[in-house]
Every structure is written in structure tokens, then in C-alpha cells.
RODO-2510 file (C-alpha; in nm, 4 decimals, decimal comma):
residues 438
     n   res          X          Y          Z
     1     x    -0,4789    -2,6964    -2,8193
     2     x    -0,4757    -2,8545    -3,1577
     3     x    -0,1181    -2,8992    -3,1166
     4     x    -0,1113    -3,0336    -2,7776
     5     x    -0,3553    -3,2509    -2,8558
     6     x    -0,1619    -3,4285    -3,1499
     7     x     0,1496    -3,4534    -2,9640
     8     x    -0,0217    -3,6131    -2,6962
     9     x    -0,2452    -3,8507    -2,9325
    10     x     0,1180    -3,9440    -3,1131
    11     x     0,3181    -3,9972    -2,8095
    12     x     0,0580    -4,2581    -2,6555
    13     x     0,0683    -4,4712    -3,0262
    14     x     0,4235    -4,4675    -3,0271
    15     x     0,4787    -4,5475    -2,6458
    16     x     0,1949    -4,8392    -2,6838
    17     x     0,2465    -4,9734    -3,0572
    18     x     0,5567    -4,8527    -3,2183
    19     x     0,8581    -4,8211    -2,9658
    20     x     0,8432    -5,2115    -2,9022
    21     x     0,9476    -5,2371    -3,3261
    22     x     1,2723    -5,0950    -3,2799
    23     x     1,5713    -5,2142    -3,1128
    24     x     1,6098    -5,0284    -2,7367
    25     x     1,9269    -4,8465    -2,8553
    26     x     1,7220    -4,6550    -3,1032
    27     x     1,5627    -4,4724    -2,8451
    28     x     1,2483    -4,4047    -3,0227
    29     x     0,9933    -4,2486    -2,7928
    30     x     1,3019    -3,9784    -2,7523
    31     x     1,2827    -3,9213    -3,0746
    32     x     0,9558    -3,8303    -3,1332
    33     x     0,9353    -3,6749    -2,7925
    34     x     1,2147    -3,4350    -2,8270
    35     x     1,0809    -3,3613    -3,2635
    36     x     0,7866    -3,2915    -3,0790
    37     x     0,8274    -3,0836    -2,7913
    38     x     1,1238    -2,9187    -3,0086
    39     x     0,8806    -2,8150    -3,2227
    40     x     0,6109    -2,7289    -2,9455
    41     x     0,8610    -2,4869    -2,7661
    42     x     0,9494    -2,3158    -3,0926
    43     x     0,6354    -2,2337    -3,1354
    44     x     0,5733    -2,1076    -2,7888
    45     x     0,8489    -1,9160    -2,7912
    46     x     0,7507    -1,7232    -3,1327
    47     x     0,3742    -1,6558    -2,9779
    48     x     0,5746    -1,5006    -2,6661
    49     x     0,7848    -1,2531    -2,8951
    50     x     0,4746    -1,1550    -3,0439
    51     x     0,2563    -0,8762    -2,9449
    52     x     0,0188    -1,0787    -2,6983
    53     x    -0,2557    -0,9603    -2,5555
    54     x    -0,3390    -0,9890    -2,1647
    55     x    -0,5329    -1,2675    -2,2071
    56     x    -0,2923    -1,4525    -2,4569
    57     x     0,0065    -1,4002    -2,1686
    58     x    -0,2467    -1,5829    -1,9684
    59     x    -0,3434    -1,8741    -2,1724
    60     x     0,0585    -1,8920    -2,2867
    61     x     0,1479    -1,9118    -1,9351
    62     x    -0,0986    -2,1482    -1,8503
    63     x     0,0014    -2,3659    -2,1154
    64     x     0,3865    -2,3730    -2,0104
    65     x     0,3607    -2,3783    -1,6440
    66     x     0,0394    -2,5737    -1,6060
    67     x    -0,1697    -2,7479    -1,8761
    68     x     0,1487    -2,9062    -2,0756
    69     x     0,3179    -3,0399    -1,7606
    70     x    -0,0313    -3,1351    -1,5883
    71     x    -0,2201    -3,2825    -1,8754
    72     x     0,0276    -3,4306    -2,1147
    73     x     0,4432    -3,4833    -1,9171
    74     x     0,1928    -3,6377    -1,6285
    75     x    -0,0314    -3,8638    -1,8259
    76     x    -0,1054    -4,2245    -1,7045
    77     x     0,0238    -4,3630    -1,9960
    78     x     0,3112    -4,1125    -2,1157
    79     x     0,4610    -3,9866    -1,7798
    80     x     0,7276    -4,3132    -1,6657
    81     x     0,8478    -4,2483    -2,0293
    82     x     0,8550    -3,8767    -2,0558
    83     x     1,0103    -3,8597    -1,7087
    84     x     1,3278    -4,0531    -1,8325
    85     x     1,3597    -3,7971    -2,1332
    86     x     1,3624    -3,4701    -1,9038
    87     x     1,2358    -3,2045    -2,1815
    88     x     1,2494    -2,9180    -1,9988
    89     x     1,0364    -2,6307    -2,0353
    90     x     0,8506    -2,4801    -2,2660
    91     x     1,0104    -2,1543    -2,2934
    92     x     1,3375    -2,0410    -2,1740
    93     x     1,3438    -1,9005    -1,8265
    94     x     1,4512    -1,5404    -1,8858
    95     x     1,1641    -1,5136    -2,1382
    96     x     0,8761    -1,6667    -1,8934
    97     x     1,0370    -1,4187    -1,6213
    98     x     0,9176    -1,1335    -1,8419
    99     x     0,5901    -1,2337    -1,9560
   100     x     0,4714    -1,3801    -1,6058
   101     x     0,6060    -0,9819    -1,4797
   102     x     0,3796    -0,8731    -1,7503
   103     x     0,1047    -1,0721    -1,6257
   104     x     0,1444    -0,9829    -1,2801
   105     x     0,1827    -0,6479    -1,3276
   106     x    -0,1414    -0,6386    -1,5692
   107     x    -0,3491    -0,8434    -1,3260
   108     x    -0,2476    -0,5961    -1,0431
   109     x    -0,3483    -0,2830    -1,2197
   110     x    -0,7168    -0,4406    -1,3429
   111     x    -0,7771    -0,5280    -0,9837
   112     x    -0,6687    -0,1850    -0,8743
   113     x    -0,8700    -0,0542    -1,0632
   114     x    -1,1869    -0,2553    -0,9900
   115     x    -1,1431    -0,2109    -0,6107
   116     x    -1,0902     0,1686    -0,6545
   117     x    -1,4169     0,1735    -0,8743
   118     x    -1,6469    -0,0521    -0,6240
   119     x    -1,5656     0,1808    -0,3791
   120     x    -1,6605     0,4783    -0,5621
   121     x    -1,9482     0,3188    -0,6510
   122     x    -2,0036     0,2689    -0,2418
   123     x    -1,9552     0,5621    -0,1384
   124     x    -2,2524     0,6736    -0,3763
   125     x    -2,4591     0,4331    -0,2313
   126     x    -2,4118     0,5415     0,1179
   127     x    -2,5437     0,8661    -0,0308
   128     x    -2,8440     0,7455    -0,1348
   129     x    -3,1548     0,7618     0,0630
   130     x    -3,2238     0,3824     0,0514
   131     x    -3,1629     0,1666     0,2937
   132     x    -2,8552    -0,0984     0,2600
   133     x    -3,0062    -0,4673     0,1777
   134     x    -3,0116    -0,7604     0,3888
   135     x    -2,8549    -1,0907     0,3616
   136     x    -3,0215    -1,3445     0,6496
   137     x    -3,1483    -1,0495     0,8627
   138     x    -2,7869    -0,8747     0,8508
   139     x    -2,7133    -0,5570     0,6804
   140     x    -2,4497    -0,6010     0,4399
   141     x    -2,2909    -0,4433     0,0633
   142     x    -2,2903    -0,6901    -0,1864
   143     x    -2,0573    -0,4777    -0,4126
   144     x    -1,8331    -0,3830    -0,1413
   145     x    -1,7382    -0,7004     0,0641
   146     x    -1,8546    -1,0069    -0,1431
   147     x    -1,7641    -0,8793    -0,5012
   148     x    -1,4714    -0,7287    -0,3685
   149     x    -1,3238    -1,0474    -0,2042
   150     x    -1,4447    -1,2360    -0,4833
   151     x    -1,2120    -1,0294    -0,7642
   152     x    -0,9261    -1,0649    -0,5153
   153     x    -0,9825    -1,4368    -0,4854
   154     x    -1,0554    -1,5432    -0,8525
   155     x    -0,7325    -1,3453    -0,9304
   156     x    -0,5268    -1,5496    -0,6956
   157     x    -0,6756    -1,8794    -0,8336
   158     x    -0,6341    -1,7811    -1,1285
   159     x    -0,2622    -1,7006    -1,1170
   160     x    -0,2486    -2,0326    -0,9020
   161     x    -0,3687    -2,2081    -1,2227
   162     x    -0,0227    -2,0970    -1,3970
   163     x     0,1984    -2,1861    -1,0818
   164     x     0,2690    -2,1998    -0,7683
   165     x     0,5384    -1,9151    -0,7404
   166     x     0,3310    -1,6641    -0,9956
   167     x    -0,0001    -1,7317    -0,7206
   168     x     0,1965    -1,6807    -0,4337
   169     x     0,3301    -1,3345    -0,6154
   170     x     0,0486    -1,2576    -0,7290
   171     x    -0,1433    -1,3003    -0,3788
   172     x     0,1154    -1,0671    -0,2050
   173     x     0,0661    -0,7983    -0,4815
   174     x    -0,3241    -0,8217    -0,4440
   175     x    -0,2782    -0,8503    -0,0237
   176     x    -0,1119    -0,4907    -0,0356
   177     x    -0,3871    -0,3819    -0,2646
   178     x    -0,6195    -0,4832    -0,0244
   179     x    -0,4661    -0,2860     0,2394
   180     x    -0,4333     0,0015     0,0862
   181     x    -0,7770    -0,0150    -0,0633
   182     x    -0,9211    -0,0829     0,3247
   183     x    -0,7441     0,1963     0,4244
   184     x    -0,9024     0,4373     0,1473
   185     x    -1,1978     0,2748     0,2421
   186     x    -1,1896     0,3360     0,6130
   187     x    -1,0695     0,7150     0,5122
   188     x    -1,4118     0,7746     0,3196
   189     x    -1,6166     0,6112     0,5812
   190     x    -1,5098     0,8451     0,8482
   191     x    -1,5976     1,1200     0,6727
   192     x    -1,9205     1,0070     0,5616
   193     x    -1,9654     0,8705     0,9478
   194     x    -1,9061     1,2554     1,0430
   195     x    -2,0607     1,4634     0,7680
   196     x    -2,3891     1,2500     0,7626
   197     x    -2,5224     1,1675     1,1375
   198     x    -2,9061     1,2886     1,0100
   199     x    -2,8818     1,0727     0,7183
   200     x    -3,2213     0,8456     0,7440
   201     x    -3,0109     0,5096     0,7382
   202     x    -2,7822     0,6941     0,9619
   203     x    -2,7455     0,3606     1,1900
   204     x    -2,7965     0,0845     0,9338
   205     x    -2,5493     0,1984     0,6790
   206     x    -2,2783     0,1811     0,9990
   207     x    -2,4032    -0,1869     1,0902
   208     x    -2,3802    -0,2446     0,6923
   209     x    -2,0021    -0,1021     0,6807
   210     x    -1,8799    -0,3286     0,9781
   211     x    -2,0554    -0,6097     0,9079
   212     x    -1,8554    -0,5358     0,5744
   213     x    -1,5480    -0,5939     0,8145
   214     x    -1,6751    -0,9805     0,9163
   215     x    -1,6141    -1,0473     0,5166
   216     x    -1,2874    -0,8843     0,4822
   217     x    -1,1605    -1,0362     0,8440
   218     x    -1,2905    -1,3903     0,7558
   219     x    -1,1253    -1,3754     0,4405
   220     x    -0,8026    -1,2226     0,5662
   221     x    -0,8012    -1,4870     0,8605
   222     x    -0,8629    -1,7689     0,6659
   223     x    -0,6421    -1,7055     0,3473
   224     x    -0,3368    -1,4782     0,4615
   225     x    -0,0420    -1,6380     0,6130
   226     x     0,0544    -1,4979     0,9331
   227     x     0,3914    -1,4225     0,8101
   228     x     0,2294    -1,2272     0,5178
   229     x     0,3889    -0,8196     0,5395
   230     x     0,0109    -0,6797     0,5000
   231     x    -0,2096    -0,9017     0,7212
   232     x    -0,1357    -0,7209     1,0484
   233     x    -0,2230    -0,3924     0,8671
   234     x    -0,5359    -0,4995     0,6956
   235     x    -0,6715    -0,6636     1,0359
   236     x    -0,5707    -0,2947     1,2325
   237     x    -0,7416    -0,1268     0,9719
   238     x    -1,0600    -0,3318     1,0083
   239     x    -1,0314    -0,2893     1,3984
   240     x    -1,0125     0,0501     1,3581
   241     x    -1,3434     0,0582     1,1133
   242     x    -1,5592    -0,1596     1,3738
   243     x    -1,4141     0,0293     1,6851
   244     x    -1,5479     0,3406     1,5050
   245     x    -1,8560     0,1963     1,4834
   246     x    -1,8875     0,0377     1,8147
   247     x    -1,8400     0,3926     1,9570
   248     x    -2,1046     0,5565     1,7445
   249     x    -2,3849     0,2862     1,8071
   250     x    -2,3108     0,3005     2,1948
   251     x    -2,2792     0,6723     2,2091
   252     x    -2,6087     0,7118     2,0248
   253     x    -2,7460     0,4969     2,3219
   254     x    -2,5891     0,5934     2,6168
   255     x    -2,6985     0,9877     2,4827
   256     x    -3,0735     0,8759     2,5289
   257     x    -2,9287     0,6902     2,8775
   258     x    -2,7739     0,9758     3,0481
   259     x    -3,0927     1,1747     3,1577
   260     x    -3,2420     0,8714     3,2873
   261     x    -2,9454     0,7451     3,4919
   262     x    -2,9079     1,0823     3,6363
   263     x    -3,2985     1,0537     3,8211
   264     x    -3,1191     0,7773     4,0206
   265     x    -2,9542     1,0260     4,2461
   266     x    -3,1779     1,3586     4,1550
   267     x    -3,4875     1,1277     4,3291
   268     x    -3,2122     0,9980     4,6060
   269     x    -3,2864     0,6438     4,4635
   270     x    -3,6617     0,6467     4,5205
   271     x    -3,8335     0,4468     4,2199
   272     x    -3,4850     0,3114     4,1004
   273     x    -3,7174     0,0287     4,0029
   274     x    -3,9444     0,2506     3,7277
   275     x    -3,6184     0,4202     3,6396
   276     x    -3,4598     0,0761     3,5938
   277     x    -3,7440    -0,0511     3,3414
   278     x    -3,6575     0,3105     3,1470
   279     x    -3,3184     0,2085     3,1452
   280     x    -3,4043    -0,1848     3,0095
   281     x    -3,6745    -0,0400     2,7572
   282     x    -3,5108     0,2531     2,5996
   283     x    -3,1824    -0,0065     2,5783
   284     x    -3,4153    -0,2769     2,4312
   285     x    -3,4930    -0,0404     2,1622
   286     x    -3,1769    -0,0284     2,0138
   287     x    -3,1043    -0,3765     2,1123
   288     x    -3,3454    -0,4678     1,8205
   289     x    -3,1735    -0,2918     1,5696
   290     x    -2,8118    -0,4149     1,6739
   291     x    -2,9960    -0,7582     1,5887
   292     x    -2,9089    -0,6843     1,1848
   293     x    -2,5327    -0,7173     1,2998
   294     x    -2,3406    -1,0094     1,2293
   295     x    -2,3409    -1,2655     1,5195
   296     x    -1,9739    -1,1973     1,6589
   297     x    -2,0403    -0,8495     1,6510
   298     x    -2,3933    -0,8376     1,8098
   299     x    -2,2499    -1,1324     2,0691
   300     x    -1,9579    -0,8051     2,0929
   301     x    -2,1782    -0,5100     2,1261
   302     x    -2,4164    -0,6537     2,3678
   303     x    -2,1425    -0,7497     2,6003
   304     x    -2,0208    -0,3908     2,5735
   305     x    -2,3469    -0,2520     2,6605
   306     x    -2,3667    -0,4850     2,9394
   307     x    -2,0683    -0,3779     3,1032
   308     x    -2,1655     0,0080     2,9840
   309     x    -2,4756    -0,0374     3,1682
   310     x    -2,3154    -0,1569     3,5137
   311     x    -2,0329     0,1151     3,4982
   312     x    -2,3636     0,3463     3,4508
   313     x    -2,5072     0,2318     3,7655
   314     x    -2,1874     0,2663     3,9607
   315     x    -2,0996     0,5737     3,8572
   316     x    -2,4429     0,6827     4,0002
   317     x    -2,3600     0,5217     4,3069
   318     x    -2,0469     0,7028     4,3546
   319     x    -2,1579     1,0430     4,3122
   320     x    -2,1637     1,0901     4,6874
   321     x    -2,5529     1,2340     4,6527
   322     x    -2,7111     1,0335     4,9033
   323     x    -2,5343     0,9966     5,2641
   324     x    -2,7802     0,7328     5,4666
   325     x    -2,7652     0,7560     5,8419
   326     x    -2,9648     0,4319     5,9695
   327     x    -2,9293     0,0809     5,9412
   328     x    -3,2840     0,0566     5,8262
   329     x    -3,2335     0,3313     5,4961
   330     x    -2,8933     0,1373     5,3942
   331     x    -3,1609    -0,1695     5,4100
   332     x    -3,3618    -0,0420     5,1736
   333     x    -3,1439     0,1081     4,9711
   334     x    -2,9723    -0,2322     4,9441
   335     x    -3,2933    -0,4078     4,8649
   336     x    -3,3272    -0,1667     4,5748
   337     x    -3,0017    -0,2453     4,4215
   338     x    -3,0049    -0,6032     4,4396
   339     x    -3,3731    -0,5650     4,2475
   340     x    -3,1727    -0,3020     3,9720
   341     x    -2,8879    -0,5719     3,9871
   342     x    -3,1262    -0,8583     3,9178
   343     x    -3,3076    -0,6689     3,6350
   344     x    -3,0237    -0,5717     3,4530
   345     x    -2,8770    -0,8870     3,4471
   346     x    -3,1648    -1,0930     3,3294
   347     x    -3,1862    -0,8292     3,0798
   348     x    -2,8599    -0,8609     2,9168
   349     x    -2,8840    -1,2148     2,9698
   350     x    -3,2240    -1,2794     2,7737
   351     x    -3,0367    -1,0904     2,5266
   352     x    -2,7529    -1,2968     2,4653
   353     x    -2,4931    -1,1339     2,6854
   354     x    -2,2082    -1,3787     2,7904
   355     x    -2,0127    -1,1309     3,0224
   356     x    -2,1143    -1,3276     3,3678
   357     x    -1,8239    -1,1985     3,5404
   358     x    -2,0127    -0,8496     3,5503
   359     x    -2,2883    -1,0180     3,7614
   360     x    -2,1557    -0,9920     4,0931
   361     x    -2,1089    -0,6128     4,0928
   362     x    -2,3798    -0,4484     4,1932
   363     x    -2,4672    -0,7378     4,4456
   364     x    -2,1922    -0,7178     4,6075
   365     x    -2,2061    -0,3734     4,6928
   366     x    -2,5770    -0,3780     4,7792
   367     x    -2,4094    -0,6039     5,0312
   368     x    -2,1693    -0,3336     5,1536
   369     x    -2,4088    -0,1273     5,2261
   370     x    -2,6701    -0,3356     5,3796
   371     x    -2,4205    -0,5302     5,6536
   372     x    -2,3512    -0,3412     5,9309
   373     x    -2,0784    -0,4782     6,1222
   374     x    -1,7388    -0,3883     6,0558
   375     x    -1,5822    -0,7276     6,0322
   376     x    -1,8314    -0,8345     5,7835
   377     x    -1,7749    -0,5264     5,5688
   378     x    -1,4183    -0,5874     5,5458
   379     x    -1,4845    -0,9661     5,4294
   380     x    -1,7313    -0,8175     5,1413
   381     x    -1,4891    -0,5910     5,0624
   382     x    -1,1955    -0,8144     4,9976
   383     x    -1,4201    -1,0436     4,7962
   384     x    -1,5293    -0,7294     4,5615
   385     x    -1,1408    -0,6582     4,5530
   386     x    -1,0604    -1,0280     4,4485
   387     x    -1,2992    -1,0518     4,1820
   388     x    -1,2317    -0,6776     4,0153
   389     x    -0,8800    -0,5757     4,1332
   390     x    -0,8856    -0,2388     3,9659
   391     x    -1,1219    -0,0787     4,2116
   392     x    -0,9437     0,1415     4,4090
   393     x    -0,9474     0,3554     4,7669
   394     x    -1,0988     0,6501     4,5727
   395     x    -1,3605     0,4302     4,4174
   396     x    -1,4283     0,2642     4,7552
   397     x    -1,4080     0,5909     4,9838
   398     x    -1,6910     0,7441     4,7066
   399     x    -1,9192     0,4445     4,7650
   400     x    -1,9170     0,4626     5,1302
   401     x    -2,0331     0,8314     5,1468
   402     x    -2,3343     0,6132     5,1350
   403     x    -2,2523     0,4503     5,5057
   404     x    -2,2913     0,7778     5,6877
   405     x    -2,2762     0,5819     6,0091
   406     x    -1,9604     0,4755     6,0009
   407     x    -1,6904     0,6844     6,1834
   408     x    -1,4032     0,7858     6,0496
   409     x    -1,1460     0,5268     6,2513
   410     x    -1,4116     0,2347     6,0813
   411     x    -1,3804     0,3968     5,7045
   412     x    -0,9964     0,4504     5,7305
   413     x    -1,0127     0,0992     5,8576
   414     x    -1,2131    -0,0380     5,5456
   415     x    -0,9947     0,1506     5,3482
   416     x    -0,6564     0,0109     5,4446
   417     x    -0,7865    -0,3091     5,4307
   418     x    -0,8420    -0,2481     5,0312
   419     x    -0,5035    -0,0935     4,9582
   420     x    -0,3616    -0,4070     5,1127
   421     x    -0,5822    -0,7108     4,9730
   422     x    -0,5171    -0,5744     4,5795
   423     x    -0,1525    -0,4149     4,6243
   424     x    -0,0527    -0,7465     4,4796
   425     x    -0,2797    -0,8170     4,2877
   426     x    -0,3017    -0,7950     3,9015
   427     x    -0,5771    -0,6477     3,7348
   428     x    -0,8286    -0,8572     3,6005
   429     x    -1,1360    -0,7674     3,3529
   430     x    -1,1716    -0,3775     3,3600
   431     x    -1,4590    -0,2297     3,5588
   432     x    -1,3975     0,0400     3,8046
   433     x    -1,0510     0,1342     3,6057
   434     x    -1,2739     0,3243     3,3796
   435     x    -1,4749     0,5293     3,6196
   436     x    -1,3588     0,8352     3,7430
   437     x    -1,4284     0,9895     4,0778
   438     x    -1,4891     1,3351     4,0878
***
């Protein structure tokens, strides 16, 4: 520093006061320029033969590659000058080759090593019978995501600090690290996600862990290039991770859901309307508690359930339990699934749900059943078709069990006018593609 700061000091006296004594030809701020830098890059080179330390390769390189070309061959007052002298570098090439590799490879290893201890220290943690803290009503890991990302960035600026070739090195080095630390991560997750289901946090360690995965995705998004190797692996990974938990969080609901969907056809749909609130308040329930999720992943998982809890309903509907003779009990039967329909939607609504196109479901085949003349069916039936292509004949021959007064010429009728209103056409958002008719 001392150093730097002389030549520096000299240069700007000579360049201001003394160069203008001398004839041009003498070439004076060359002179002392080249004496000085001469000198400079002997000593630079000595300090790199020496036994350095990690922190002295830093500093060294910092002071070739950054702070003497930055704040002294760039000065205001020194740089026109300097420029027409071309000094060259500090050290010779070959020689700042092998102590940036040292650097790199040094800086790799200590991050390594801190990832690989956080996440020991994590998996203690989940361990633990204390609940995972909060940050602005979300669950989240302090250690695991934000200390994490923040060791991988500060690394990366740092090496930026030396250059722009050793950061971008450095940055792919630490991007594979992250992937391969993600994937250790995700590894020791499952397990615990297996081995530890009556663990009292159960439920809010999982919302912790993927709203761990927001961090790591919004950091990966916003500071990987998409034609970085590891990116596409590190995102997969994280997919994987919040997948996992999606599944667990809806399975643990749809479990307490089951029983109560089944009354629908065990009472032949009488009180779907008190089974229907059972539905919205046993849902609600866990609703709350997928609140302490991060906002694209609540906005997610309530869209999920929302679509869960219409596939629910229609699977119900297409058990073939209940076989309706008059136009009167296909009336009221109707009546009661527009009310269900209009429940359930206000429901998922209130609670943020932004999957509209589900809305017309379960209307639309109240309407099936409540019309009565054939011409009219078909019409209802092509709309349903347009607006979810992937039902199919099975799904529709199922639901119509329900019209018991239809003869069989009509149903074959309705049928064939299905198959040939979505033979063409492509499927859209899936509903009835997932339900299976037994």
C-alpha cells in the first residue's frame, strides 16, 4: 500500500511539475514510470514466489488485476500519460495463472466445506423438537438458504474484485458446488421426510425446507446464466424438493378428505350441502397453515387443492352409485350440485385461488343432468368437451349412469357426439385426464 501509494504520489508531481523541465525527447514521465513500476513488479513477483498465505494470494491478486490498474494506471490525472507508456502487468502471466489456480482452488474447498457443514448443522435442526422460525409470517432456515447463498455470493464478488475472468471461474466452480450440495441436500431431506412423519413440526419443517427452495430458485434465476452447465440441474433438483413437498402437504389433506367425500354417494347425495361445509372446513384448516408458505408457493398449492377438490367431486359423481329415473330427482340432484359448485368455488376463491378455468365444471354437468331433451344435452355436452378436451366417452358414459331415463339409442347418441367434437381437438388444462373410471 505504502508502495503504491508513493508511486502514485510521485507520478502525479512529475506529470504536473517536473516533465514540462525537460525537453520532450527525454521522455521523462517514462522514466520514472517504467523505474517505478520496474521496481513495483519485482517486488510482486518476489511476494508471489514466497510462501503466501490464502489471504496474501488474495490481496496479491487483487493488487495486480484490480487495485493497481483501477486506482493508480486509471487515475484522472496519470491515466492519458500512463496509457501512452503501456507497462504491462504486474506479474508475468504464467506466474498469475498459478496463483489465481491456487486461489480458486482454495476458495472452492472453504466453500465446500462451509456448505457441507451448514447442512449438517440442518439436518440437526430438523431433529430438534423446536419449531423452524419465521421471517414475515413464512417458515424459513436462516443457516440453510440465506447464509448459504450469502457464502456463495460474497465468494463470487469477491473473486470479481480480482477480475473478470477469475469471477466468472470462480462462479462456475461455486455453481457446481451448489448443485451438488442441493442434491445432498434434497438426499437428506427425503429421508428425514420419510423416517419422521410424527415429528411435532412434522408439517412446518416441510413448508420451512421449500420455502428454502424460493431462496435458492431466486438466486439461481436471477444470477446464473442460462447457458451456465449447472443451472438446469440445480432448478430440477429444487423442483424435485417442492414437488416432494407439494405431495406430502396435499396427501396429508386429501387423507382427512377421503371419508367425507365418500358420504356423497354412501347417502345417494342427500345433505351434499352439510357434507360440502365438512369438505370447506376441514380444507380451511390446513389452508391456514399453508399460509406460512411463501406467496408463489401458497398462490401454487391452493390452486392445486382447488383443482384436487373438483376432481374429488367428480370422481364421486362418476362412481355410477346413484341411477335417477325422473325428471324431477335429476332436478334436484342438479340443484344440489350447482349449490356444492358455488361453495367450492367461493371457497377457493376467498382464498386466493386463481384457477377460474376450473369454475365451469361442476356447473356444467349439473346442467347435463338437469336438461332433459336430447338436443340440449348434446349442446352442453360439446361445450364441456370444448372447454376440457381430455374428458372422454368412459368419463362421459360413467356420468350418465346418473340419467337413468335415457335409452340406450339416446346415450350411444350423446356418446358419439363426444368422440367426434374432441377427436380433433388438443388437450387443454388437465381435469378428467387424471380420473380413472372403474
Amino acid at each position: 500500500l505504502h508502495m503504491g501509494k508513493t508511486m502514485k504520489e510521485d507520478l502525479t508531481v512529475v506529470v504536473k511539475y517536473i516533465e514540462q523541465l525537460y525537453p520532450p525527447e527525454f521522455n521523462v514521465f517514462r522514466t520514472y514510470a517504467e523505474l517505478y513500476h520496474n521496481y513495483f513488479a519485482s517486488q510482486a513477483k518476489k511476494n508471489a514466489e514466497s510462501h503466501l498465505e490464502d489471504k496474501d494470494i488474495y490481496l496479491l491478486l487483487s493488487w495486480v488485476h484490480s487495485i493497481y490498474l483501477k486506482h493508480m494506471r486509471k487515475d484522472p490525472v496519470l491515466a492519458e500519460e500512463l496509457e501512452k507508456v503501456k507497462l504491462g502487468s504486474l506479474l508475468p502471466s504464467s506466474l498469475s495463472k498459478e496463483l489465481e489456480k491456487k486461489y480458486l482452488d482454495s476458495e472452492e474447498a472453504t466453500i465446500k466445506k462451509l456448505l457441507s457443514k451448514c447442512l449438517d448443522k440442518e439436518i440437526q435442526r430438523w431433529k430438534e423438537d423446536e419449531e423452524p422460525e419465521k421471517l414475515n409470517g413464512h417458515f424459513h432456515s436462516e443457516l440453510l438458504a440465506i447464509f448459504v447463498i450469502q457464502s456463495i455470493y460474497s465468494g463470487q464478488e469477491r473473486a470479481k474484485d480480482i477480475s473478470a475472468a477469475v469471477g466468472e471461474e470462480l462462479s462456475h466452480r461455486l455453481s457446481k458446488e451448489l448443485s451438488a450440495f442441493l442434491k445432498s441436500y434434497k438426499d437428506a431431506f427425503e429421508d428425514f421426510k420419510e423416517r419422521s412423519k410424527k415429528h411435532r413440526y412434522y408439517k412446518p419443517i416441510l413448508i420451512a425446507n421449500m420455502n428454502n427452495c424460493w431462496n435458492f430458485r431466486d438466486y439461481t434465476e436471477k444470477n446464473m446464466a442460462e447457458k451456465e452447465d449447472n443451472k438446469a440441474s440445480i432448478l430440477s433438483t429444487l423442483g424435485d424438493i417442492e414437488n416432494s413437498v407439494f405431495d406430502v402437504l396435499l396427501q396429508l389433506l386429501f387423507d382427512q378428505l377421503k371419508p367425507i367425500y365418500k358420504k356423497f354417494t354412501e347417502n345417494k347425495w342427500d345433505s351434499s350441502n352439510e357434507i360440502m361445509s365438512k369438505i370447506i372446513e376441514t380444507t380451511s384448516k390446513h389452508v391456514s397453515d399453508f399460509r406460512t408458505l411463501k406467496d408463489p408457493f401458497y398462490q401454487a398449492i391452493i390452486e392445486k387443492i382447488h383443482a384436487r377438490l373438483v376432481k374429488e367431486y367428480i370422481v364421486r359423481l362418476l362412481k355410477k352409485k346413484v341411477s335417477l329415473k325422473t325428471a324431477a330427482q335429476q332436478q334436484n340432484l342438479a340443484q344440489q350440485i350447482s349449490k356444492n359448485a358455488a361453495d367450492l368455488e367461493a371457497f377457493c376463491t376467498n382464498n386466493g385461488s386463481q384457477a377460474t378455468w376450473l369454475n365451469s365444471a361442476l356447473p356444467k354437468l349439473a346442467e347435463i343432468i338437469r336438461l332433459q331433451d336430447l338436443g340440449a344435452i348434446k349442446m352442453e355436452v360439446a361445450t364441456l368437451a370444448s372447454t376440457y378436451p381430455d374428458i372422454r366417452k368412459r368419463h362421459l358414459e360413467a356420468f350418465l349412469h346418473i340419467k337413468a331415463n335415457l335409452s340406450r339409442s339416446e346415450l350411444k347418441s350423446i356418446l358419439g357426439y363426444l368422440t367426434d367434437t374432441t377427436a380433433s381437438t388438443q388437450p387443454g388444462a388437465p381435469l378428467f385426464s387424471n380420473i380413472n373410471v372403474s
